[in-house]
C-alpha positions, -999 to 999 in steps of 0.1 A, spaced: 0 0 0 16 36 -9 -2 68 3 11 102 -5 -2 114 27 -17 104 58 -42 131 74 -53 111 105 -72 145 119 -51 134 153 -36 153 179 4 156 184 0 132 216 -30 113 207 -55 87 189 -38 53 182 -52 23 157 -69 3 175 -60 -36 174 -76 -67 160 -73 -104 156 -42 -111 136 -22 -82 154 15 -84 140 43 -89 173 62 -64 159 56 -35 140 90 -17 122 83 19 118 111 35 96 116 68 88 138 85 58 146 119 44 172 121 20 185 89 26 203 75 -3 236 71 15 225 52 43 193 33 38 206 6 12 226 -6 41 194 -1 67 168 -23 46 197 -46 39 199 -51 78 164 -52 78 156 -81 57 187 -100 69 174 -107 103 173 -141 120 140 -127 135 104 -142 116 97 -111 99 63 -130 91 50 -122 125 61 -84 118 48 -53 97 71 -28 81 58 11 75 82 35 61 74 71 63 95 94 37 97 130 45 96 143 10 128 131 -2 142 153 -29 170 123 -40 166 88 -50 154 72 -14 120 67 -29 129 45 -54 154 28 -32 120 23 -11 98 12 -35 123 -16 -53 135 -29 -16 93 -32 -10 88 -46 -48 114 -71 -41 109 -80 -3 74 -65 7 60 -98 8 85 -113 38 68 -88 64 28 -93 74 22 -63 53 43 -33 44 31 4 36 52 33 22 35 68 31 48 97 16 46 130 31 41 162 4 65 177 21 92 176 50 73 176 87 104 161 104 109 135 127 84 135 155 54 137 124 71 109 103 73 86 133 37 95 149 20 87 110 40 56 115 27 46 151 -8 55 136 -8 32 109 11 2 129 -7 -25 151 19 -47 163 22 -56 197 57 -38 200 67 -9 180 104 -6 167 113 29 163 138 29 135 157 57 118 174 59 84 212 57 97 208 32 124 221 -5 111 207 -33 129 232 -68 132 211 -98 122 200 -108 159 188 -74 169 154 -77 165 152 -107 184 170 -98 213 153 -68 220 121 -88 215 129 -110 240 145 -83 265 115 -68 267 92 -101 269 113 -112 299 113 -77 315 91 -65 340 59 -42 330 77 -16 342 104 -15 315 90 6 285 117 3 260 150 -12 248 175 5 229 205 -14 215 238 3 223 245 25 195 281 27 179 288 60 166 315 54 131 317 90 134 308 104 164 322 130 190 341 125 219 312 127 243 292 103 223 324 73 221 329 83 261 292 69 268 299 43 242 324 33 264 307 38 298 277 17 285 292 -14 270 292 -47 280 260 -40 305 223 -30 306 217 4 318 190 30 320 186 61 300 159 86 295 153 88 259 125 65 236 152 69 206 161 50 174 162 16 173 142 18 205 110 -13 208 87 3 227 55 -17 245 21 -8 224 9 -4 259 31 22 267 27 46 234 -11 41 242 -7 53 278 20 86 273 8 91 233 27 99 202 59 122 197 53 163 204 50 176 169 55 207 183 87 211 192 111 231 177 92 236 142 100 237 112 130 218 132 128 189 158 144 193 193 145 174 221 116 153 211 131 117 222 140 132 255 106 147 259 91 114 249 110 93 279 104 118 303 68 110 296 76 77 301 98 79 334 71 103 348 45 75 348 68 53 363 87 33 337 122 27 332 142 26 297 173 -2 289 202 6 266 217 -34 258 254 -21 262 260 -62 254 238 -56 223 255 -30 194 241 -16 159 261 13 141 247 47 143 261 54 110 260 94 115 288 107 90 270 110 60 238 118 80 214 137 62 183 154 90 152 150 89 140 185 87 165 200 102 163 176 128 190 185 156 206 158 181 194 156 215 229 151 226 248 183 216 282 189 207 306 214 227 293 249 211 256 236 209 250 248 245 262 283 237 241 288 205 213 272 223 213 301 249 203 325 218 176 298 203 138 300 220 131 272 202 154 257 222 142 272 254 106 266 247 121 223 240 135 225 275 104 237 292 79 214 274 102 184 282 100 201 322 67 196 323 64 164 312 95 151 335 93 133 364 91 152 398 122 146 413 138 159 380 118 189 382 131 197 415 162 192 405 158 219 376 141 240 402 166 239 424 191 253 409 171 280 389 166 292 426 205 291 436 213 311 406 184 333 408 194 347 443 234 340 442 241 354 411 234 393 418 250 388 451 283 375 432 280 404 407 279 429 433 303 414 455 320 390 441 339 374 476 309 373 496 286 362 467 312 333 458 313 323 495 274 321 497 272 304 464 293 273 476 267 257 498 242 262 469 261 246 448 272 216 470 232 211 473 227 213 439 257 183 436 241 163 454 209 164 443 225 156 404 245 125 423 226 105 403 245 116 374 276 96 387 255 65 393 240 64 360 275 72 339 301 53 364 317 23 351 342 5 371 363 -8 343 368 32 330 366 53 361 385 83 342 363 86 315 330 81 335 345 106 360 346 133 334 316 125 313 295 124 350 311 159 351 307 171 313 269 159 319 266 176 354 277 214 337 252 209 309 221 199 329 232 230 352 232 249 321 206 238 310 183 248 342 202 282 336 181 286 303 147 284 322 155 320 337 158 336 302 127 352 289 
């Protein structure tokens, strides 16, 4: 089935299929924009898994693509539509980014599990399965499972939680790519924020797990499962920005309310002890910072205690990032993560 556009008349958070007899286990939900350097090697992935792909459905949603990733989709569906339960390619007349491609996609699916699954992310052959049966043999409480992903190109931050991560399960707080997410779930917190950012997408994974972690759920990253986030010849989806920002992205991000108004949506939807957190220090540097400016001694001595308090309640940090087998490098990513989430509370007190 190919449609040129979906107009489900839904909200950015709301209305999902409803379910039937013959509901697929899994259903893929890929999305593309200008894909033509990465996708050959996604769908090659894809249709090389050990997993039954006759118990799953595949839906790609194409954002408009202006090179040759629509016939790359059509031929890969001509040749190997017929492997899946059913397959559907819905094409968007124009580019609504990421967090609309994915919702149409979630819309049109009925599986039982829904993989998330982005144009540069390259699955090994087993990685459906296990994070099929990760999440079949977890408790309700887990959402999602992400594979860990291996950035080819990525920055130093990113191959520093690479590192941390490997070889051992651990939580994070974003519904990503590659991430299989529990229908139940997706029908609880609803769909991706369109809203975010436009005509860009910020922040919406992060938003999406804090509406998860907020409800009470946790989300796994396999660090003994890896795919390759194959990012170097990565081309957005609409401008789409990473969630995990490089070392200057901070400082333009000061100057960007879209930015600003992605931090705060994402606020409310967090979880209560992280918005105490946020809170928290908003009020240390609300009331220390004039006092430094005016005098800077006696403001830095009364800004210490805040921001001991405001260490310890970010401890958690630490615990999340530390890995035994590379205390240096957790050690100064705990850090490196500490400074941005302070920075970013920071951002809440500009207008």
């Amino acid at each position: 089935m190919t449609t040129d556009t979906l107009d489900t008349g839904c909200s950015t958070r709301g209305c999902m299929p409803s379910t039937s007899t013959g509901q697929p286990e899994v259903s893929i939900v890929l999305t593309t924009y200008n894909s033509e350097k990465t996708i050959p090697h996604v769908l090659q992935a894809l249709v090389s898994q050990d997993y039954n792909l006759g118990k799953a459905e595949l839906i790609i949603v194409d954002g408009n693509s202006r090179d040759s990733t629509v016939r790359i989709l059509r031929d890969f569906l001509s040749q190997y539509g017929n492997k899946f339960s059913r397959s559907e390619l819905i094409l968007h007349d124009r580019n609504y980014g990421v967090s609309r491609a994915r919702n149409d996609g979630i819309r049109a699916s009925r599986g039982r599990y829904i993989l998330i699954l982005d144009h540069d992310v390259v699955m090994q052959k087993d990685t459906l399965t296990v994070l099929v049966k990760h999440l079949q043999s977890a408790p309700r409480r887990v959402a999602a499972v992400v594979p860990l992903h291996k950035p080819p190109c990525g920055s130093r931050l990113a191959l520093w939680e690479y590192r941390i991560r490997r070889g051992r399960i651990t939580k994070i707080n974003a519904i990503t790519s590659c991430a299989l997410v529990r229908r139940e779930v997706v029908e609880e917190i609803g769909l991706y924020d369109e809203t975010l950012g436009p005509p860009f997408t910020i922040y919406e994974d992060i938003e999406y797990g804090a509406r998860a972690l907020a409800k009470g759920y946790e989300i796994h990253v396999l660090g003994t499962h890896e795919v390759i986030h194959n990012t170097c010849n990565d081309a957005p989806q609409a401008g789409e920005r990473s969630s995990q920002p490089n070392y200057l992205k901070p400082l333009r991000a000061l100057r960007d309310p879209r930015y600003r108004y992605a931090l705060r949506r994402y606020l409310s939807s967090a979880p209560l002890g992280e918005r105490a957190r946020w809170y928290l220090y908003t009020s240390l540097v609300s009331t220390s910072a004039p006092a430094l400016l005016a005098t800077p001694f006696l403001g830095a001595v009364a800004f210490m205690p805040w921001l001991l308090v405001a260490a310890g309640a970010y401890i958690d940090v630490v615990r999340q990032y530390w890995n035994i087998r590379t205390p240096h490098i957790s050690l100064a990513y705990s850090l490196v993560s500490y400074v941005w989430r302070l920075m970013r509370s920071t951002m809440l007190l500009i207008p």
